[in-house]
Backbone of each chain as nested JSON, in Angstrom:
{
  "chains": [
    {"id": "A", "residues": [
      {"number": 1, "name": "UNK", "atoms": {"N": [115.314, -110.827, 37.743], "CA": [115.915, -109.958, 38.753], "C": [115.566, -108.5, 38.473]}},
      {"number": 2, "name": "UNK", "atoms": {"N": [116.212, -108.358, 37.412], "CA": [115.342, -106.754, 36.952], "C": [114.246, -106.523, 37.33]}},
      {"number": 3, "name": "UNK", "atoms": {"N": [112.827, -107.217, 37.116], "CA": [111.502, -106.748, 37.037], "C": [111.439, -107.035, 38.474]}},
      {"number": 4, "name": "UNK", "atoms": {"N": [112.137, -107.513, 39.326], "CA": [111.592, -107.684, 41.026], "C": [112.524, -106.101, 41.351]}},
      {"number": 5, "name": "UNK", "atoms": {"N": [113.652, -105.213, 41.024], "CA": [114.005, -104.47, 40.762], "C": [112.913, -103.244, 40.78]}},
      {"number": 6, "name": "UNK", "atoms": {"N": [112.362, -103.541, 39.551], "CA": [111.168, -102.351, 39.109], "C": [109.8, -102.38, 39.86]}},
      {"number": 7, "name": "UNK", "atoms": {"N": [109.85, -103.409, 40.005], "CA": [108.476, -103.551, 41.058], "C": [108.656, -102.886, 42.071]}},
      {"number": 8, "name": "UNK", "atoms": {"N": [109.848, -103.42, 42.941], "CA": [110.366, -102.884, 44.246], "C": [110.067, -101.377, 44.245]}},
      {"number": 9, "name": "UNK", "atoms": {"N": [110.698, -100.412, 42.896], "CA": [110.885, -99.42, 42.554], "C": [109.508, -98.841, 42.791]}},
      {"number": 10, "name": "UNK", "atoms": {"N": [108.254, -99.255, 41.766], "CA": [107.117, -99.247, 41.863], "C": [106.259, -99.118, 43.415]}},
      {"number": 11, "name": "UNK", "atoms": {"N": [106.446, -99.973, 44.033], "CA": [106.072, -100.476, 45.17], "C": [106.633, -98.839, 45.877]}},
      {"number": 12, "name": "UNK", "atoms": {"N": [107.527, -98.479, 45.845], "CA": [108.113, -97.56, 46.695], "C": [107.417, -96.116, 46.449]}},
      {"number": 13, "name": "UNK", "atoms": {"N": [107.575, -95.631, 45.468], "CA": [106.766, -94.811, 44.581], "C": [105.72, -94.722, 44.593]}},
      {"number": 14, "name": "UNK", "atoms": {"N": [104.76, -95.482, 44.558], "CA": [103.44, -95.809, 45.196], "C": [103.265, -95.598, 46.615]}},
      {"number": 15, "name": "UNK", "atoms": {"N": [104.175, -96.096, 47.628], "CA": [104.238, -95.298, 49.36], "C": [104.271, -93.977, 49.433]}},
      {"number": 16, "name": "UNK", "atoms": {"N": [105.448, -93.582, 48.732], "CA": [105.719, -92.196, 48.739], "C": [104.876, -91.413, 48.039]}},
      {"number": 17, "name": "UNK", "atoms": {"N": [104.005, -91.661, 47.038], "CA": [102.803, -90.643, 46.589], "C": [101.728, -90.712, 47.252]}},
      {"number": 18, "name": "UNK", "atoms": {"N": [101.512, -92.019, 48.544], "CA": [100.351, -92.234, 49.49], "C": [100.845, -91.34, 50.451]}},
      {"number": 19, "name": "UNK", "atoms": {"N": [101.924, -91.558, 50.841], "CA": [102.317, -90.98, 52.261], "C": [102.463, -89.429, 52.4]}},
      {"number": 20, "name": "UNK", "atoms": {"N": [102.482, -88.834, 50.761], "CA": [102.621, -87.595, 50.507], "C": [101.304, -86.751, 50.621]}},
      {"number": 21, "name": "UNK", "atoms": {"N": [100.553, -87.246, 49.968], "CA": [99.079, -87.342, 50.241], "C": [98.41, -86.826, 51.406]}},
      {"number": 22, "name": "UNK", "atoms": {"N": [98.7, -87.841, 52.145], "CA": [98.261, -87.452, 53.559], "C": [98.482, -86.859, 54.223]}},
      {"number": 23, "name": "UNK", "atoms": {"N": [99.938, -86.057, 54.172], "CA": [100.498, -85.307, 54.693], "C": [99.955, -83.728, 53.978]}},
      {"number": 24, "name": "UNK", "atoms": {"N": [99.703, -83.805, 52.929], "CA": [99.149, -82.752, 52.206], "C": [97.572, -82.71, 52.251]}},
      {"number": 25, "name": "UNK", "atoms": {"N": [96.891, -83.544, 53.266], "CA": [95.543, -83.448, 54.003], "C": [95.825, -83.159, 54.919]}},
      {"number": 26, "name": "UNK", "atoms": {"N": [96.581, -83.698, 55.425], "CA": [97.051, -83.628, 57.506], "C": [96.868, -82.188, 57.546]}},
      {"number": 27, "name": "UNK", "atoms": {"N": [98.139, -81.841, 56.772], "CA": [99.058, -80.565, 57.325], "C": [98.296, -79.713, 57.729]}},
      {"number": 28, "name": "UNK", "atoms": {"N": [98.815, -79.64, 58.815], "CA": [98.052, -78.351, 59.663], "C": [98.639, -76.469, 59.151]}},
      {"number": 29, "name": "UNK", "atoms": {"N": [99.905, -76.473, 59.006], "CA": [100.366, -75.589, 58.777], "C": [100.19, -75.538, 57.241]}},
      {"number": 30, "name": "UNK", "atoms": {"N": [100.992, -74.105, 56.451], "CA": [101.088, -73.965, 55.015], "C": [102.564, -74.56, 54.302]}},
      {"number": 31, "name": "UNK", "atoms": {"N": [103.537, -74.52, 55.357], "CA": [104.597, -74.744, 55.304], "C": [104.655, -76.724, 54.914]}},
      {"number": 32, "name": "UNK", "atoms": {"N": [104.088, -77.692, 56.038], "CA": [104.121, -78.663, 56.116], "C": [103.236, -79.07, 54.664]}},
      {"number": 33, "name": "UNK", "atoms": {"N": [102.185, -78.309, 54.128], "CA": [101.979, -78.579, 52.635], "C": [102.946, -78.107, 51.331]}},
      {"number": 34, "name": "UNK", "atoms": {"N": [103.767, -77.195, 51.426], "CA": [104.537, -77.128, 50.502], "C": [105.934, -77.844, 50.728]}},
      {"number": 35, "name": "UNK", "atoms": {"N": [105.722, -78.472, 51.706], "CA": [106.795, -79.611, 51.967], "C": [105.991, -81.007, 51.112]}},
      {"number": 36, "name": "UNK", "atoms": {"N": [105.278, -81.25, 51.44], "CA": [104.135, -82.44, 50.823], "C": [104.518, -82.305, 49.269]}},
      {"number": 37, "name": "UNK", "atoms": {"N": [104.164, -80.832, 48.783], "CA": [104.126, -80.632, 47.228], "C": [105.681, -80.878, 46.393]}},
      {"number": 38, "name": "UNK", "atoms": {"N": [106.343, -80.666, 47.636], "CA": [107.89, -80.643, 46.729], "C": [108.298, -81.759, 46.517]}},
      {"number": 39, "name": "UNK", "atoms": {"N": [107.546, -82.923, 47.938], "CA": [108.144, -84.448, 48.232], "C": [107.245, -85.322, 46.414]}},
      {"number": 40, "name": "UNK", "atoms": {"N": [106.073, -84.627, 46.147], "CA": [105.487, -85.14, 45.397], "C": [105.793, -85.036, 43.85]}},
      {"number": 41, "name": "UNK", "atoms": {"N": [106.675, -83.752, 44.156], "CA": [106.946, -83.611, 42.467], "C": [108.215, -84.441, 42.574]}},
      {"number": 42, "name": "UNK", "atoms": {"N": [108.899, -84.892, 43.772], "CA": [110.434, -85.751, 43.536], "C": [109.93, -87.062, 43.085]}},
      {"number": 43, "name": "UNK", "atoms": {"N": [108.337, -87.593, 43.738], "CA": [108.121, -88.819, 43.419], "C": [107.469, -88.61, 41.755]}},
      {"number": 44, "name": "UNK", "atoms": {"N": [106.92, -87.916, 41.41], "CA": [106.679, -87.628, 39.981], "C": [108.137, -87.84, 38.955]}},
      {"number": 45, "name": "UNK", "atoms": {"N": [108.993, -87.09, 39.267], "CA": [110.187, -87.073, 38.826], "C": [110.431, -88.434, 38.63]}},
      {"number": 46, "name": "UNK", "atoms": {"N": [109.914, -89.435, 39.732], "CA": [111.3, -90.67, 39.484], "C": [110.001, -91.941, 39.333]}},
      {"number": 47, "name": "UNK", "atoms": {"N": [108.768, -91.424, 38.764], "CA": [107.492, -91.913, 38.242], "C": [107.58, -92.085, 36.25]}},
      {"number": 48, "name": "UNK", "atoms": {"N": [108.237, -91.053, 36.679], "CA": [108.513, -89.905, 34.838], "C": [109.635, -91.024, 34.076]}},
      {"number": 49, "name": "UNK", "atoms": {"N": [110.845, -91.463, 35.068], "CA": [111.744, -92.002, 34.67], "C": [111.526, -93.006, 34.824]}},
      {"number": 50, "name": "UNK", "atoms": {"N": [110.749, -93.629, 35.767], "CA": [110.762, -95.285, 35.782], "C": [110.083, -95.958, 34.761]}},
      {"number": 51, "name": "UNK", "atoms": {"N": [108.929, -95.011, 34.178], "CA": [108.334, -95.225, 33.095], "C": [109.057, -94.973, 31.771]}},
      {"number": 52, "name": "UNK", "atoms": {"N": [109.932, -94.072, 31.371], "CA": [110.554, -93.855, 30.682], "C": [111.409, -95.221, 30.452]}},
      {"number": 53, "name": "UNK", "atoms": {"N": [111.948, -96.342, 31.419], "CA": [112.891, -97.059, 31.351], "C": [111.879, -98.274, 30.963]}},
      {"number": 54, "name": "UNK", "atoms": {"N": [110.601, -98.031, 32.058], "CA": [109.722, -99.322, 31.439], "C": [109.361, -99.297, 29.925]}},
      {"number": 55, "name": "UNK", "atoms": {"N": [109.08, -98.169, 29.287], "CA": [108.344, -98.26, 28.366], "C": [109.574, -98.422, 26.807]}},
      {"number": 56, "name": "UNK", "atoms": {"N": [110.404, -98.103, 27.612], "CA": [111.936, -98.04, 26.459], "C": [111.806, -96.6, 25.761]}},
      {"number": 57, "name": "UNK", "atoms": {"N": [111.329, -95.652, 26.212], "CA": [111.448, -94.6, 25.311], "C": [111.541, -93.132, 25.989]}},
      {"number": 58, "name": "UNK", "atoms": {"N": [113.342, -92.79, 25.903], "CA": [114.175, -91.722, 26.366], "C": [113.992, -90.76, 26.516]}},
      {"number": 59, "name": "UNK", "atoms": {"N": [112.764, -90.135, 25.481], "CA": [112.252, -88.533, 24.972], "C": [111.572, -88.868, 26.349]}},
      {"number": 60, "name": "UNK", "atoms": {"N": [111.313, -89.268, 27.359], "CA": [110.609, -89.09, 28.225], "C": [111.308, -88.373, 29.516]}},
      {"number": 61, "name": "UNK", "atoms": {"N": [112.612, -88.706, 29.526], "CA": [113.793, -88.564, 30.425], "C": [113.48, -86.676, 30.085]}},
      {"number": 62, "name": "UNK", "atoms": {"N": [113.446, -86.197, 29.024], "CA": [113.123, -84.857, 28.961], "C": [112.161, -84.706, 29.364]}},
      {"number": 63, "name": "UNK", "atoms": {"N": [111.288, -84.751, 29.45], "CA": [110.284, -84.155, 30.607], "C": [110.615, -84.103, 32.14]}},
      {"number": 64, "name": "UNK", "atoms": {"N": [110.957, -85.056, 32.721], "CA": [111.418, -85.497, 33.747], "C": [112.605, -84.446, 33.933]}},
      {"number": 65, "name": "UNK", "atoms": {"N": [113.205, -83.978, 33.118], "CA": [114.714, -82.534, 33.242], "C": [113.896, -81.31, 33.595]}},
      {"number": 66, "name": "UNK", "atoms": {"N": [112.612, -80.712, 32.253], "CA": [112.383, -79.934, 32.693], "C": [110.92, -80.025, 34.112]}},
      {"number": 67, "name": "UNK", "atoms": {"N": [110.74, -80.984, 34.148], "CA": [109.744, -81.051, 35.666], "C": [110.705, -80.608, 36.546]}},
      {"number": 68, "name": "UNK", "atoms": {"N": [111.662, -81.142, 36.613], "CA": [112.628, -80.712, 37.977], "C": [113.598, -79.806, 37.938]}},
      {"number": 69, "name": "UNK", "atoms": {"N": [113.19, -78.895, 36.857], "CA": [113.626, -77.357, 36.863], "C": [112.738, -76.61, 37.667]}},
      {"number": 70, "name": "UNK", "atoms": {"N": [111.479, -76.964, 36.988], "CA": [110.256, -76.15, 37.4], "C": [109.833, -76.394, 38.413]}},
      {"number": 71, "name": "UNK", "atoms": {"N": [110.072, -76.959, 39.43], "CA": [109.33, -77.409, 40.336], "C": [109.884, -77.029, 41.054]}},
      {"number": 72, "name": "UNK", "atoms": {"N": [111.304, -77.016, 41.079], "CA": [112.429, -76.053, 41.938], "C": [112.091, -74.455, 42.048]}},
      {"number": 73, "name": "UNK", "atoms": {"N": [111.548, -73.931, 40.824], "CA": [111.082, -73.054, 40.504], "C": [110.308, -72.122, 41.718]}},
      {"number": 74, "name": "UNK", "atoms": {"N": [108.958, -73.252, 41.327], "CA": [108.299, -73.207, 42.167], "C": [108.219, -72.983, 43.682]}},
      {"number": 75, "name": "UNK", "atoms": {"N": [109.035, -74.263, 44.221], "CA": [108.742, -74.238, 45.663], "C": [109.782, -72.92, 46.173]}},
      {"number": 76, "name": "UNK", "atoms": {"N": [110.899, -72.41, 45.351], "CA": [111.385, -70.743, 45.481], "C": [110.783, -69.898, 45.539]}},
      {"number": 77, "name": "UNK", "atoms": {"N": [109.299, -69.978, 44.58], "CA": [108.57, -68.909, 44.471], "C": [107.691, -69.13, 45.883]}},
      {"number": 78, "name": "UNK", "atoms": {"N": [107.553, -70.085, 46.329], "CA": [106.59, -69.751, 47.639], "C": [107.424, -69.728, 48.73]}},
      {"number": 79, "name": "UNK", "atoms": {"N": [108.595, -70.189, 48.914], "CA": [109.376, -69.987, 49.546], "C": [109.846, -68.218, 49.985]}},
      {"number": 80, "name": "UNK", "atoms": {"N": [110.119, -67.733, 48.645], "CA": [109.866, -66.187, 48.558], "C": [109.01, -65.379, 49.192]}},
      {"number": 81, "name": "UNK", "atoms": {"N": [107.413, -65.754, 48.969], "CA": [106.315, -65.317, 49.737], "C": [106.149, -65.79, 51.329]}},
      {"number": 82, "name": "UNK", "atoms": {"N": [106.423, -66.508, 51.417], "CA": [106.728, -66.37, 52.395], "C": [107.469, -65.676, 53.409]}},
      {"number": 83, "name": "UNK", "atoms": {"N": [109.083, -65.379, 52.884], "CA": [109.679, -64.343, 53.474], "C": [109.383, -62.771, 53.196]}},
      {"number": 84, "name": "UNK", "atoms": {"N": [108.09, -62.897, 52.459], "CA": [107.731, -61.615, 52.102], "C": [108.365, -61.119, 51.288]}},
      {"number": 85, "name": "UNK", "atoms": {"N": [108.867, -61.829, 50.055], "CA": [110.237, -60.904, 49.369], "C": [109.428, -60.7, 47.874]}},
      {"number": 86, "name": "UNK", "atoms": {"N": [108.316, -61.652, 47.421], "CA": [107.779, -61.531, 46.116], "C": [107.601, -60.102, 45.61]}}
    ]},
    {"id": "B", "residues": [
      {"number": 1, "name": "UNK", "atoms": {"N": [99.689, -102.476, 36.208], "CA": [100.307, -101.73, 36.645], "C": [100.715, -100.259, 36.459]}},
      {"number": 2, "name": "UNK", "atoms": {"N": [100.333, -100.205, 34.843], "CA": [100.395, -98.733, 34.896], "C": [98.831, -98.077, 34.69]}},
      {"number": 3, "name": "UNK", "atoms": {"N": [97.598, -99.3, 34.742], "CA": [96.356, -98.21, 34.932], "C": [96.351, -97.955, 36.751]}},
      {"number": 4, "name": "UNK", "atoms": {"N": [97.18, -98.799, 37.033], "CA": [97.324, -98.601, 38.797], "C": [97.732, -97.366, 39.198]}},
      {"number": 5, "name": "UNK", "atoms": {"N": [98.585, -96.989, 38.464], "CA": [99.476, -95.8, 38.628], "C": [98.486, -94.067, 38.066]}},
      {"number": 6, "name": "UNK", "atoms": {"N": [98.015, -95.012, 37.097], "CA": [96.952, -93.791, 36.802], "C": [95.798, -93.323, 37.457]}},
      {"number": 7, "name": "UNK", "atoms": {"N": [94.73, -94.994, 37.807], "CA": [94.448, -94.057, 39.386], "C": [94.68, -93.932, 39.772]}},
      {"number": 8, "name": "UNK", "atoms": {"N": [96.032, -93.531, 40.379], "CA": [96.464, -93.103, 41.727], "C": [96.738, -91.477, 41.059]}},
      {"number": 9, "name": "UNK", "atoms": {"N": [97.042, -91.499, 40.115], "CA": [97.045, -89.871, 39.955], "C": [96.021, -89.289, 39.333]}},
      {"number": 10, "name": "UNK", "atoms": {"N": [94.836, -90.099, 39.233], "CA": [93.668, -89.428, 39.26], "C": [92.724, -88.766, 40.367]}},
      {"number": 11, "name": "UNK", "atoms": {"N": [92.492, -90.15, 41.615], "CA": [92.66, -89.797, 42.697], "C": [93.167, -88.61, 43.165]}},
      {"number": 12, "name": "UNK", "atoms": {"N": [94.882, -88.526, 42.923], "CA": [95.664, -87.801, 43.231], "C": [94.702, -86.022, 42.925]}},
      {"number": 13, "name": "UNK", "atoms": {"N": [94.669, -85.821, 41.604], "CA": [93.887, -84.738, 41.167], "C": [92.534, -84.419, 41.985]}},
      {"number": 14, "name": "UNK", "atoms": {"N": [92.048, -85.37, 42.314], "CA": [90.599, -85.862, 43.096], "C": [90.665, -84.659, 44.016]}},
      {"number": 15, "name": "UNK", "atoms": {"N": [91.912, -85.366, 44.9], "CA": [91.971, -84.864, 45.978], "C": [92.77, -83.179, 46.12]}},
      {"number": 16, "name": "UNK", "atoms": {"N": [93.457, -83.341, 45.687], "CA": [93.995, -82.053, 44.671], "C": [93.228, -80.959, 45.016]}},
      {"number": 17, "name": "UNK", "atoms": {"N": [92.199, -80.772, 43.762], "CA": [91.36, -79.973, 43.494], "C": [90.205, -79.904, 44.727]}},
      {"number": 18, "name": "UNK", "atoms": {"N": [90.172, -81.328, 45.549], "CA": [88.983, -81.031, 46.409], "C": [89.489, -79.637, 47.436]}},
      {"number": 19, "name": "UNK", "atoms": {"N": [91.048, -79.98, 48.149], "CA": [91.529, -79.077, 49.108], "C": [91.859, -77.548, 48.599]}},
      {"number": 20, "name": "UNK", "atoms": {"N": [92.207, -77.863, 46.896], "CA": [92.169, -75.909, 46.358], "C": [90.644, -75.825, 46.386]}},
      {"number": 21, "name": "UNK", "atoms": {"N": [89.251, -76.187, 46.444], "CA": [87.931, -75.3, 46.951], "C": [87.779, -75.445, 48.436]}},
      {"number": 22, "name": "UNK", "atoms": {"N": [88.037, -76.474, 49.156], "CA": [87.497, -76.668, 50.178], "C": [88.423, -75.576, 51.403]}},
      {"number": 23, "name": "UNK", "atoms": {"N": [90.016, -75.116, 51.406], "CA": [91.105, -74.601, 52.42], "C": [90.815, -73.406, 52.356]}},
      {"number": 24, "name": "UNK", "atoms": {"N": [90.74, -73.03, 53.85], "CA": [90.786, -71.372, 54.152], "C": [91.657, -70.72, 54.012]}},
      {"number": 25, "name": "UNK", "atoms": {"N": [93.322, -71.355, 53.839], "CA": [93.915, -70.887, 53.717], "C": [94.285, -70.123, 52.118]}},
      {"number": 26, "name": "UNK", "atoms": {"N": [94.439, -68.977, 51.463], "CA": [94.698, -68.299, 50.293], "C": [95.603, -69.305, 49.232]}},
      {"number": 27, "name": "UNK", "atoms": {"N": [97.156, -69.405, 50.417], "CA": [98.312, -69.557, 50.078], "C": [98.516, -71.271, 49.546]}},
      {"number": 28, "name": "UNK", "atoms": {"N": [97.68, -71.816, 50.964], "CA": [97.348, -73.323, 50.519], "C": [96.551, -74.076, 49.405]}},
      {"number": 29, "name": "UNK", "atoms": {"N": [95.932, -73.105, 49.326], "CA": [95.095, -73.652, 47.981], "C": [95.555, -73.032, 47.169]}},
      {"number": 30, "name": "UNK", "atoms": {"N": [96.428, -71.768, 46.777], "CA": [97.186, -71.897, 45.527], "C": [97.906, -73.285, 45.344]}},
      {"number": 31, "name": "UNK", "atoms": {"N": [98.72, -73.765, 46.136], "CA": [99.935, -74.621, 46.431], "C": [99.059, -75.764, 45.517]}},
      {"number": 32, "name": "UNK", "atoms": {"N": [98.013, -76.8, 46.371], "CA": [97.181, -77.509, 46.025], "C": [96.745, -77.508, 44.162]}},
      {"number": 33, "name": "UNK", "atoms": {"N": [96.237, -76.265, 43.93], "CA": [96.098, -75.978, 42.208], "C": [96.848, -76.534, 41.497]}},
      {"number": 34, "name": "UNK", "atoms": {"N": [98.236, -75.509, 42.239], "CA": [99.755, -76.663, 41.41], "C": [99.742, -77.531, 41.525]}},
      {"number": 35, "name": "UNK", "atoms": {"N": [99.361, -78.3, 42.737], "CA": [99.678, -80.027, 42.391], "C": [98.958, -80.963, 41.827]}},
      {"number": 36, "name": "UNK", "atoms": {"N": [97.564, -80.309, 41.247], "CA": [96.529, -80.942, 40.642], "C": [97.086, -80.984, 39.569]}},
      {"number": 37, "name": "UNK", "atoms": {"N": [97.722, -79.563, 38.775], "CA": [98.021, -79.454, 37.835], "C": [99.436, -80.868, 37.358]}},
      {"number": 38, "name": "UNK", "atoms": {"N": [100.348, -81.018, 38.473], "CA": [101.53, -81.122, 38.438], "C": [100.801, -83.046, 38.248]}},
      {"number": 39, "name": "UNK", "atoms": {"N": [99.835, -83.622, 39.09], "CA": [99.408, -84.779, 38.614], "C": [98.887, -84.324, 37.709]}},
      {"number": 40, "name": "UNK", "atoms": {"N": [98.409, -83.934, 36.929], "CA": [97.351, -83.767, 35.259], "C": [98.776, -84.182, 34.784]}},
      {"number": 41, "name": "UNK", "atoms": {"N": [99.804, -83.703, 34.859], "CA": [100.764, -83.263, 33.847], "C": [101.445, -85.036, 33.742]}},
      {"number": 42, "name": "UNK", "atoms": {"N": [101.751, -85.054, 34.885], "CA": [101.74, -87.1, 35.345], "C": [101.264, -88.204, 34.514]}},
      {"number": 43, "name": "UNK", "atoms": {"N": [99.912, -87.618, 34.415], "CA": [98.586, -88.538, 34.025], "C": [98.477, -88.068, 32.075]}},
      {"number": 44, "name": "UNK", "atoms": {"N": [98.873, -87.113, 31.992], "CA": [99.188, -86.98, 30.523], "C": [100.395, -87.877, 30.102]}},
      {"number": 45, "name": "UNK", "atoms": {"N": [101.776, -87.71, 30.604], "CA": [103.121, -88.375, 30.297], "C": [102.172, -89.85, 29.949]}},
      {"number": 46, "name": "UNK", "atoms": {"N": [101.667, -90.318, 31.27], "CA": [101.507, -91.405, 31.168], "C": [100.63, -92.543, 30.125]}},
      {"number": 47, "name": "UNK", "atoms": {"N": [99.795, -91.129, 29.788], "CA": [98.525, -91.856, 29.02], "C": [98.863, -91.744, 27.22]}},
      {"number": 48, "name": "UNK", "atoms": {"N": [100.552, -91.112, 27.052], "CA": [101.551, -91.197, 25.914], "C": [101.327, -90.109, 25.499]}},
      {"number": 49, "name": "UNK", "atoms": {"N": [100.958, -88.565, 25.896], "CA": [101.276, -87.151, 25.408], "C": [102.736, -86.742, 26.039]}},
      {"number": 50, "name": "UNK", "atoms": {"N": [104.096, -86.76, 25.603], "CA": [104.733, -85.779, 26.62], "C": [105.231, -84.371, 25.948]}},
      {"number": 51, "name": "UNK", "atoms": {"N": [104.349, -83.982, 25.079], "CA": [104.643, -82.492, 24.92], "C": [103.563, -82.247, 25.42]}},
      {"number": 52, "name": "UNK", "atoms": {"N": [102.156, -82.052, 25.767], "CA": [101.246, -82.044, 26.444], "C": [101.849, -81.792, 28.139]}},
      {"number": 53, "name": "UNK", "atoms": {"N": [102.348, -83.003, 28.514], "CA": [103.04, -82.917, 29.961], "C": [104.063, -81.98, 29.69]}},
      {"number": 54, "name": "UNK", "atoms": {"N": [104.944, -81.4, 28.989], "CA": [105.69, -80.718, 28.829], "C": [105.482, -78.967, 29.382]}},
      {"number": 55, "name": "UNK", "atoms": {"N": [104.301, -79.107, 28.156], "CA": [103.377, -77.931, 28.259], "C": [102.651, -77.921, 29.512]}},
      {"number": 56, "name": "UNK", "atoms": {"N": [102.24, -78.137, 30.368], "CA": [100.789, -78.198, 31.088], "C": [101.991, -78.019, 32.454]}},
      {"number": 57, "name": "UNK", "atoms": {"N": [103.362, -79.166, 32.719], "CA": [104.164, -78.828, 34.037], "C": [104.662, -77.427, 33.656]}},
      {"number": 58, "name": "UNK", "atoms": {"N": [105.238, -77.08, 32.788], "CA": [105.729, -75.501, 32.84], "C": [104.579, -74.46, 33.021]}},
      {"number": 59, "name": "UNK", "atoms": {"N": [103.555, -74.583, 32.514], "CA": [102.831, -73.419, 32.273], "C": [101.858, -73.768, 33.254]}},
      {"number": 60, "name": "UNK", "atoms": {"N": [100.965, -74.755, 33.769], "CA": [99.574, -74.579, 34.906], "C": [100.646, -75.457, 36.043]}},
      {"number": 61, "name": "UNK", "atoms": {"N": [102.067, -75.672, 36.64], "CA": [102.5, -75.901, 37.476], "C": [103.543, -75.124, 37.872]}},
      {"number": 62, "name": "UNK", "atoms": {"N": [104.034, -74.738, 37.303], "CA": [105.445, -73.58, 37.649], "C": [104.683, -71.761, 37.286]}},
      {"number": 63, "name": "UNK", "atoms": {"N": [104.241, -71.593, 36.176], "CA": [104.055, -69.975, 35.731], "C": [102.511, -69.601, 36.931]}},
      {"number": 64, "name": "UNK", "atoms": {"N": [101.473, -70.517, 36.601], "CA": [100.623, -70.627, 37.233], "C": [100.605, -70.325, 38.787]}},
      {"number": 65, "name": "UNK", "atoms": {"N": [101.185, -70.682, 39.351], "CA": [101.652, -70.955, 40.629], "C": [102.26, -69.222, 41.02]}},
      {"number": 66, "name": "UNK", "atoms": {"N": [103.231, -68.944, 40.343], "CA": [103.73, -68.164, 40.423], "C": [103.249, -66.9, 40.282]}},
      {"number": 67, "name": "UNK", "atoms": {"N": [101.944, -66.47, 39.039], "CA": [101.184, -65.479, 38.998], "C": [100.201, -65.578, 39.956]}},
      {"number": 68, "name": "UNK", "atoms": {"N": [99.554, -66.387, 40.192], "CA": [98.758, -66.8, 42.071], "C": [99.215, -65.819, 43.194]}},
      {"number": 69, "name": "UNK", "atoms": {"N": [100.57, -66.135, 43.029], "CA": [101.623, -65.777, 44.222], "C": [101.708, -64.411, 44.269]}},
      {"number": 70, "name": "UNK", "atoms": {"N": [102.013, -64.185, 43.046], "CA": [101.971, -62.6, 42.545], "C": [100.689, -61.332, 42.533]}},
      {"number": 71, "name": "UNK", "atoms": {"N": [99.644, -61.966, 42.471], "CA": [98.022, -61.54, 42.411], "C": [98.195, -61.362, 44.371]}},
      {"number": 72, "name": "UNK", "atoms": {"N": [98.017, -62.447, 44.756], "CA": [97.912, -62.437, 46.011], "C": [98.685, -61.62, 46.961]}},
      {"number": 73, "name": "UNK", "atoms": {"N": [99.948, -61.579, 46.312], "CA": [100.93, -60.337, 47.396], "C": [100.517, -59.088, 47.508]}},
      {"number": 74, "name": "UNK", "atoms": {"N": [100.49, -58.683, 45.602], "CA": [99.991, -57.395, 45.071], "C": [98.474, -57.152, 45.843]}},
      {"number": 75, "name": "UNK", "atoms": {"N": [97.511, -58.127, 46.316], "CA": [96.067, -57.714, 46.407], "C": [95.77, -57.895, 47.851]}},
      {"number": 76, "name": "UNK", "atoms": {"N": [96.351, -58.815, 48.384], "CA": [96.307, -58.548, 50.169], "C": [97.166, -57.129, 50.75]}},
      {"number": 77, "name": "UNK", "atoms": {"N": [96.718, -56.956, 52.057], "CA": [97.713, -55.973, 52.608], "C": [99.018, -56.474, 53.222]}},
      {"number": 78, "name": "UNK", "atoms": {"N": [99.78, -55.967, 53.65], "CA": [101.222, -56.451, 53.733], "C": [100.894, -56.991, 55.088]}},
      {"number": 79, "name": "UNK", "atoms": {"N": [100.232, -56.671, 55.82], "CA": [100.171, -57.209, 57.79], "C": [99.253, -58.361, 57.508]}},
      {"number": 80, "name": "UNK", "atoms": {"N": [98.37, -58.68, 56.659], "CA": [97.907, -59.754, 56.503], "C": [98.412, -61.12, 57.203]}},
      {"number": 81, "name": "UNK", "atoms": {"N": [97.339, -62.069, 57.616], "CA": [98.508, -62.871, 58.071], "C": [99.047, -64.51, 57.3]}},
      {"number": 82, "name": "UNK", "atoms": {"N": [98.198, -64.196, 56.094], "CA": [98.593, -64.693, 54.611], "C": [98.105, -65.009, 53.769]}}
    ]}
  ]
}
């Protein structure tokens, strides 16, 4: 039951880094790509942890804390430039 | 299953890096840099460095990004249209 669980998990994660993708080719605008980039670091995030749980080893869960500091970071900082405020 | 995962964030970089040379846009291909970087950083965790990924998401995905941002405000003119 678990591993049909993680697969599922897998399986999903795998859509969402395809579907992100394309949208970060599509995008016509600059906006609709830093939407793409933010959707991609959430699927990174929960890439970071699923592996962390597959592989049995926790020190990984820290990376995965500070990725999703920084990435928040980030999409503020262009968020910023955008309103012209940098 | 997890060399599956690794091409996909190799790929991922592939494509990455193709749209930071190939976009007219300034702003977009900073964005793009970061996310090449932000899969490198992926594809390190995965391949069993995570102070490597540690290092590489803070510094060529978050600081990186951010001095881009900073170069570019400071060096375009303000009516620019980005």
């Amino acid at each position: 039951m678990a591993e049909h669980i993680l697969l599922a998990a897998a399986a999903l994660i795998f859509l969402g880094v395809l579907l992100g993708v394309v949208r970060l080719v599509l995008g016509p605008t600059v906006v609709d790509r830093v939407a793409a980039v933010d959707m991609l670091t959430v699927m990174s995030i929960s890439m970071i942890s699923l592996y962390a749980l597959v592989a049995g080893r926790f020190i990984y869960l820290d990376v995965a804390l500070v990725y999703g500091v920084l990435s928040f970071l980030a999409v503020i900082a262009v968020a910023r430039y955008l309103e012209r405020g940098l | 299953m997890l060399q599956l995962f690794i091409l996909l964030l190799c790929c991922g970089i592939l494509v990455s890096g193709l749209l930071a040379v190939t976009l007219k846009s300034v702003l977009a291909a900073t964005v793009s840099a970061g996310l090449a970087s932000l899969f490198a950083a992926v594809c390190y965790l995965l391949l069993g460095a995570p102070d490597v990924a540690m290092t590489e998401a803070s510094i060529g995905s978050g600081l990186s990004t951010l001095m881009f941002l900073y170069a570019i405000r400071k060096t375009r003119d303000s009516d620019g249209d980005d």
